[in-house]
C-alpha positions as CSV (number, residue, x, y, z in Angstrom):
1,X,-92.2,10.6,37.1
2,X,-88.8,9.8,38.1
3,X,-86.9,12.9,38.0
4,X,-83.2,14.4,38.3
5,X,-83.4,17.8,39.9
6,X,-79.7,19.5,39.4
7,X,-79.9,22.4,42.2
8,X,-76.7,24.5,42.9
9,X,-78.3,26.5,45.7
10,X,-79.3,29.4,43.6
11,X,-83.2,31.0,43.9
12,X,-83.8,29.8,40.1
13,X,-82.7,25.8,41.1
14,X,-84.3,26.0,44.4
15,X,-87.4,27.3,43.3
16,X,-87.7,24.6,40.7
17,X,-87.2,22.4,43.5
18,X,-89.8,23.6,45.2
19,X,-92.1,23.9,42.0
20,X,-91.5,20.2,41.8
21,X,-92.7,19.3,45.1
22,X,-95.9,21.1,44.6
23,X,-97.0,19.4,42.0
24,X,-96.6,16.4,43.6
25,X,-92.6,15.3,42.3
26,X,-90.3,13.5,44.6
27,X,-87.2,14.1,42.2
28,X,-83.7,13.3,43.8
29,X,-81.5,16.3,44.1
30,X,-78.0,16.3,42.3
31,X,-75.2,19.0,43.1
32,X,-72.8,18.7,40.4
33,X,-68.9,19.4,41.6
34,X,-67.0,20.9,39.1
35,X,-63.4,22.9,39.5
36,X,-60.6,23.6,36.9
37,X,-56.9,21.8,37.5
38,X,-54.0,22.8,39.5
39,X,-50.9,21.7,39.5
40,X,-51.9,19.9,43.2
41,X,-55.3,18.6,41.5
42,X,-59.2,20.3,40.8
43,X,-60.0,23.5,42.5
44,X,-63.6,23.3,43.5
45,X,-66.2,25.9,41.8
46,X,-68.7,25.7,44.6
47,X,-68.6,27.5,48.0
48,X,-69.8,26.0,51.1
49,X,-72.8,28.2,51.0
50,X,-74.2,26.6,48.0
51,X,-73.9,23.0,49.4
52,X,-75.1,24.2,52.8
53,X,-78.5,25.5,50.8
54,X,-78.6,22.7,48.5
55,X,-78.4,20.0,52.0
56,X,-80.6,22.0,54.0
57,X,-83.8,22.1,51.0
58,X,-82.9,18.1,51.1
59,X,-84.1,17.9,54.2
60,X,-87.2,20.8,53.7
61,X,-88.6,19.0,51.4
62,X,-86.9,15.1,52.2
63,X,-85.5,14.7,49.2
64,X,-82.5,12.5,48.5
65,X,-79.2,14.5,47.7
66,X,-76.3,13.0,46.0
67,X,-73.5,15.6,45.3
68,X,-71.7,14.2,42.4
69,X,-68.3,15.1,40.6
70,X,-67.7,16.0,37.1
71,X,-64.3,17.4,37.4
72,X,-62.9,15.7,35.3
73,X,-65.1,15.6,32.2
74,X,-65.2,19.2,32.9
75,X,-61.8,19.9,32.6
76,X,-61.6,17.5,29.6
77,X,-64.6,19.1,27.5
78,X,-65.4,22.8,28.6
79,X,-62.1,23.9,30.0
80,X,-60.1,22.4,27.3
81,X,-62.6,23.9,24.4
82,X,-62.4,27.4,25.9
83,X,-58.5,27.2,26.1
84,X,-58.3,25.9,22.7
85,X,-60.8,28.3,21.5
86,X,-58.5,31.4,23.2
87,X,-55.2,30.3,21.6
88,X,-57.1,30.6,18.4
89,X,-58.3,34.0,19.2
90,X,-61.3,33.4,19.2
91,X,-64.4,34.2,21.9
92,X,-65.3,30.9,23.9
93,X,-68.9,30.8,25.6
94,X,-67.7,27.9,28.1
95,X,-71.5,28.3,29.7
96,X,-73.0,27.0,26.5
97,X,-70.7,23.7,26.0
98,X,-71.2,22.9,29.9
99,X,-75.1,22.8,29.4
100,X,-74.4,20.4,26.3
101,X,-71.3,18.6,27.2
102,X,-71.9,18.5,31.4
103,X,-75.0,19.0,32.4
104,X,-77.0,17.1,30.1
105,X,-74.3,15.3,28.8
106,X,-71.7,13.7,31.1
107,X,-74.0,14.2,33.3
108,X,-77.2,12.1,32.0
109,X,-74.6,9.5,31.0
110,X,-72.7,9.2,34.3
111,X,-76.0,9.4,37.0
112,X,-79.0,10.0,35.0
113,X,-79.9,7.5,32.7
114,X,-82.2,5.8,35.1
115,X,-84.0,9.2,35.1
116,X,-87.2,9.7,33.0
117,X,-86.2,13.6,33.5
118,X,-83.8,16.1,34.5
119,X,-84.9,19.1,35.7
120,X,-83.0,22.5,35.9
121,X,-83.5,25.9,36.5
122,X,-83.2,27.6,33.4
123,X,-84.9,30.3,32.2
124,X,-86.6,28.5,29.3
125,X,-89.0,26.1,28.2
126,X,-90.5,23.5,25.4
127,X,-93.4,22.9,23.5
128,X,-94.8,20.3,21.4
129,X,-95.3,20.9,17.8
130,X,-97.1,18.0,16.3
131,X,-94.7,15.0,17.7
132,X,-91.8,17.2,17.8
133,X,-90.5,19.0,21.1
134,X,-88.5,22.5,20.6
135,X,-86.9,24.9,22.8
136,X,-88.9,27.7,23.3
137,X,-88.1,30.7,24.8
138,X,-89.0,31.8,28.4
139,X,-91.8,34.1,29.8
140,X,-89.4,36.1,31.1
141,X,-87.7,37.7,27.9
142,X,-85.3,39.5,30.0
143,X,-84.1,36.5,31.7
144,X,-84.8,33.7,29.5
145,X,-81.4,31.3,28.8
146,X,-82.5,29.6,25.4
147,X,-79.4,31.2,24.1
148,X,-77.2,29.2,26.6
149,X,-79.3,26.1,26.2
150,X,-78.7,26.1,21.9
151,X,-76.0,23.4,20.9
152,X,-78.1,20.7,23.3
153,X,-79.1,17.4,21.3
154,X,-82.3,16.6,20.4
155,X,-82.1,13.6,22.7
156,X,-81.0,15.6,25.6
157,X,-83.9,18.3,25.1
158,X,-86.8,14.9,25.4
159,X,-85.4,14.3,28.9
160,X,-85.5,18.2,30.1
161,X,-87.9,20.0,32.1
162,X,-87.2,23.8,32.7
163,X,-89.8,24.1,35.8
164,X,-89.3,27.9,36.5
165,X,-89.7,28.5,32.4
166,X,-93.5,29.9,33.3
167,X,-92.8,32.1,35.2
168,X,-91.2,35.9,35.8
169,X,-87.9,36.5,38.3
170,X,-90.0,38.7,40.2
171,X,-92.3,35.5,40.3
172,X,-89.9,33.0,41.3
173,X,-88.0,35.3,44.4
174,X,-91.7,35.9,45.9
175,X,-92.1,32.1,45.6
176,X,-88.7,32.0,47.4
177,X,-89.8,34.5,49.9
178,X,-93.2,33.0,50.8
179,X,-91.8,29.2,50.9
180,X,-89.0,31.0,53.5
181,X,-86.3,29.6,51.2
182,X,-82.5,30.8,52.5
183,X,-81.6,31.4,49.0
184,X,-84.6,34.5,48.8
185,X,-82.9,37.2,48.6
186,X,-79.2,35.9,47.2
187,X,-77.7,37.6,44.1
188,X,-77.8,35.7,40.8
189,X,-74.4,34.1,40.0
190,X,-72.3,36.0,37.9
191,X,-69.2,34.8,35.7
192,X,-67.9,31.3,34.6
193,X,-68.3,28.6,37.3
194,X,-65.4,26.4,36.7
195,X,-63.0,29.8,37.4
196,X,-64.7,30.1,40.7
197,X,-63.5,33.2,42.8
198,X,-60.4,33.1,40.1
199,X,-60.9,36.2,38.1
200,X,-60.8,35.4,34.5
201,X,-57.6,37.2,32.9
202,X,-55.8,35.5,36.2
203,X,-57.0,32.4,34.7
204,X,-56.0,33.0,30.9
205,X,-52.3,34.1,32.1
206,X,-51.7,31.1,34.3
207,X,-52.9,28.8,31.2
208,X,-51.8,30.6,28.1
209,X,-49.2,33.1,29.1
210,X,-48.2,36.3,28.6
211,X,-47.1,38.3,24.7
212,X,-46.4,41.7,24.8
213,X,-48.2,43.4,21.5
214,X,-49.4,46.6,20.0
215,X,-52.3,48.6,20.3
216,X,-52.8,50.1,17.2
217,X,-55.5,52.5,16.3
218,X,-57.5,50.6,13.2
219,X,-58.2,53.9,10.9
220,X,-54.6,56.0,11.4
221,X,-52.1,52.8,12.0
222,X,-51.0,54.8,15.4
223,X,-49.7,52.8,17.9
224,X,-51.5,53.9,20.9
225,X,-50.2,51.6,23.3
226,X,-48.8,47.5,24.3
227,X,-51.2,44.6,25.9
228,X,-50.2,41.1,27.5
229,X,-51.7,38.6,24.6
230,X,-54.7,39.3,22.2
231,X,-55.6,36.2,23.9
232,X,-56.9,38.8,26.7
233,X,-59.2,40.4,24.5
234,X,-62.4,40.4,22.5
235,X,-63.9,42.0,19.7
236,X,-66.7,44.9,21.2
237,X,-64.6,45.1,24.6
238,X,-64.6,48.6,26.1
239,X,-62.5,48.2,29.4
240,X,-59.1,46.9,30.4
241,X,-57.2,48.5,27.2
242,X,-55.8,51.5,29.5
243,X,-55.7,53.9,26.8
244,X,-56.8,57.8,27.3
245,X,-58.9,60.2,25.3
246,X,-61.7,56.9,25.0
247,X,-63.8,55.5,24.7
248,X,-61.5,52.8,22.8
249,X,-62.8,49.8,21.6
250,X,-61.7,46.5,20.4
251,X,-62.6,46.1,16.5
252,X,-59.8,43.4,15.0
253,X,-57.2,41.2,16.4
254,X,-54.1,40.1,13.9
255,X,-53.2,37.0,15.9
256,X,-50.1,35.9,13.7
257,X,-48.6,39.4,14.9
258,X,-50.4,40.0,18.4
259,X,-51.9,42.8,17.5
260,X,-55.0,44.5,18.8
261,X,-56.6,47.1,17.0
262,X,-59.1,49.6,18.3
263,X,-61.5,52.5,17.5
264,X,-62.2,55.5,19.4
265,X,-66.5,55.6,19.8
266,X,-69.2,54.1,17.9
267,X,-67.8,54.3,14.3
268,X,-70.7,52.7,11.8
269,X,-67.8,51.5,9.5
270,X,-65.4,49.7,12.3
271,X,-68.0,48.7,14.4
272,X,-71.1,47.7,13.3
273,X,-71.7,44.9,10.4
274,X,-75.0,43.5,9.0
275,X,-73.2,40.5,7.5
276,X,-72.8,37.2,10.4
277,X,-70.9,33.9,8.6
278,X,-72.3,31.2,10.9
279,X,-70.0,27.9,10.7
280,X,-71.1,24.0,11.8
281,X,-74.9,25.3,12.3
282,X,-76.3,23.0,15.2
283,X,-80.3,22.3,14.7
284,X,-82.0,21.0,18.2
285,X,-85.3,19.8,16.4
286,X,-84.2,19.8,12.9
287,X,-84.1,22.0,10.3
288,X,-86.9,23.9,9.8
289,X,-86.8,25.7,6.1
290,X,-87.2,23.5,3.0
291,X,-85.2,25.5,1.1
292,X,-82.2,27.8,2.9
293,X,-81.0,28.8,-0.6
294,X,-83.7,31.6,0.0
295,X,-83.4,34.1,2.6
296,X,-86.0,33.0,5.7
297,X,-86.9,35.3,8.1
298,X,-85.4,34.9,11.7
299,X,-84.6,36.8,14.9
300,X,-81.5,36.2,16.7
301,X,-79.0,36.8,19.3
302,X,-75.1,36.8,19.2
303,X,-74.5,37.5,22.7
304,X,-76.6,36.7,26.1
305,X,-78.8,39.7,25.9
306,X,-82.9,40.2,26.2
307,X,-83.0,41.3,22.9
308,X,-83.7,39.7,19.4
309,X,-82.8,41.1,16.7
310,X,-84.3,40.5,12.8
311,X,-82.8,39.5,10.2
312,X,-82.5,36.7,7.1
313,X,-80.8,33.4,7.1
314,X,-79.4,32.1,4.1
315,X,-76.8,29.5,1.9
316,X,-74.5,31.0,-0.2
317,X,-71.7,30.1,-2.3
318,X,-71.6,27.2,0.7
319,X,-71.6,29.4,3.5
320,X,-74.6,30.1,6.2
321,X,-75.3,33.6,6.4
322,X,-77.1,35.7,8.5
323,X,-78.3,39.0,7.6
324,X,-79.5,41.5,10.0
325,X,-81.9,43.8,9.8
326,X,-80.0,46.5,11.5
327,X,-76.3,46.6,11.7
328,X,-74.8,45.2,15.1
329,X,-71.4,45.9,17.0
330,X,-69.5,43.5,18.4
331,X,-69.5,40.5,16.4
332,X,-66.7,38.2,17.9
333,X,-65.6,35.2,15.6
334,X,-65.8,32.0,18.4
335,X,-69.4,33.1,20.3
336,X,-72.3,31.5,18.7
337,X,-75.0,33.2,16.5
338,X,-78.3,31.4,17.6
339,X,-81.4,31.5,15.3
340,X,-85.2,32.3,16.2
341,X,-88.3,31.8,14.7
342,X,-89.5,35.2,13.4
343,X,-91.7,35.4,16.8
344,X,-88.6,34.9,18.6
345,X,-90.6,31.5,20.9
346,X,-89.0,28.6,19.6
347,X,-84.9,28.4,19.3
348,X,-83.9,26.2,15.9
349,X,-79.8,26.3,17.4
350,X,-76.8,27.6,17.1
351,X,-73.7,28.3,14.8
352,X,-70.1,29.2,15.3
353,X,-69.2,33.2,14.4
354,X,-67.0,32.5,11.7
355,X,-64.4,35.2,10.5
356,X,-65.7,38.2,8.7
């Protein structure tokens, strides 16, 4: 097969890499550049370490590399969208639109349409039902990505392979060890990549600005203190408020008045909600139920977390609702509510948090 391995110099990519080579691949390597924009121009996400890795399993394994740039579709699509999505108030997830929009997007259309597949190391996998393929979830619950990997297009999911999707982390860094790979015993990548070593607040203030506005305690009205911009701020958040006598967290924003409100410890009747309005549902393989108007059973996930949690999916009075089975904290209108089958394996896709 004629295959597009993306590899950032990670243990996940390379030992995909390497997984491919085993079983007999000669894929071509890809390192994707992307960076946000600077007044002088695009700041590069990448450090040299990552390219250094990525050139020297090129030549382990004789592979051709090509490092390729996205910059600017990056900028355009993910960066723009999590701006956009800030100003709103609203809580971006900038990793899931670069997996649709950038790496099997702009991507596939700029460098990999003479590919029959493009690998990656994701922590997931797919499976045929019938003729249909699905995104199913990883054998590593703890790790697996399918949440990440939920607004991609059907088309985009038939030219996928998730190599490492098989397999444990534990599996994959003794694979790194015994195969003597230099990214072995590296730390999994933390944060969005586009900010690079900007931190992330630094990066909200130097594109949105700065508001003073109250902190305002949600069940007295006190005002318990000032912050820089809701924009800063997300529903469940715990640190950066700088209030005593905590634990203070976020419950509400009021972004007409820049105001935040908060709640001092785990109150059932500010916090937690059983009621998710899901807004411009996404379906990878299609839609699976025949008739939505009745509650089907589903687990799900409404942030990157091992756990799935149970609930009901439903239409009414227009609006796609998901019911859990438990109440949850920390549902934050902008991050996407992504539906399960009931044996949490194959991911239908995704939906924007609407508003309570």
């Amino acid at each position: 097969m004629n295959i597009a391995a993306l590899v950032s110099g990670g243990v996940d990519s390379s030992v995909m890499l390497h997984i491919l080579k085993e079983q007999g691949h000669e894929p071509v390597i890809f390192y994707i550049l992307i960076g946000m924009k600077d007044k002088e121009g695009f700041l590069d996400c990448p450090s040299e370490e990552d390219i250094e890795i990525t050139k020297w399993l090129s030549r382990k394994y004789g592979l051709k590399l090509e490092i390729v740039t996205l910059q600017e579709e990056y900028w355009d699509s993910v960066v723009a969208y999590t701006l956009d999505a800030v100003k709103k108030g609203l809580t971006p997830n900038p990793d899931v639109m670069c997996n649709r929009m950038i790496k099997f997007g702009s991507f596939n259309e700029k460098y990999g349409k003479e590919f029959d597949f493009i690998a990656s190391g994701h922590y997931a996998s797919t499976s045929f039902i019938g003729d249909t393929k699905y995104l199913t979830t990883a054998k590593d619950k703890l790790k697996d990505q399918t949440d990440f990997l939920a607004q991609i297009t059907y088309d985009q999911l038939l030219k996928i392979m998730f190599p490492i999707g098989s397999i444990t982390k534990p599996e994959v860094r003794r694979i790194a060890e015994e195969a003597k790979l230099p990214s072995a015993g590296r730390k999994d990548s933390q944060g969005i990549c586009f900010l690079g070593k900007v931190n992330y607040n630094d990066f909200i203030r130097r594109y949105v600005g700065e508001q003073e506005g109250k902190i305002i305690e949600l069940e007295t009205g006190k005002i318990l203190g000032t912050h820089r911009g809701y924009w800063f701020h997300t529903i469940g958040q715990r640190k950066g408020l700088g209030l005593s006598q905590g634990p203070w967290f976020v419950v509400k924003k009021d972004t007409d008045e820049n105001i935040v409100y908060v709640s001092n410890g785990y109150d059932p009747l500010t916090q937690y909600n059983d009621v998710i309005k899901l807004r411009g549902f996404h379906y990878i393989s299609g839609n699976p139920w025949t008739n939505i108007d009745t509650p089907q059973q589903v687990t799900f996930k409404i942030r990157h977390t091992p756990d799935f949690t149970k609930g009901t999916i439903s239409i009414q009075n227009g609006e796609m609702i998901l019911k859990s089975e438990v109440p949850v904290s920390g549902i934050a209108a902008g991050q996407f509510g992504v539906l399960y089958d009931p044996a949490s394996e194959i991911c239908y896709g995704s939906g924007e948090i609407d508003w309570l």
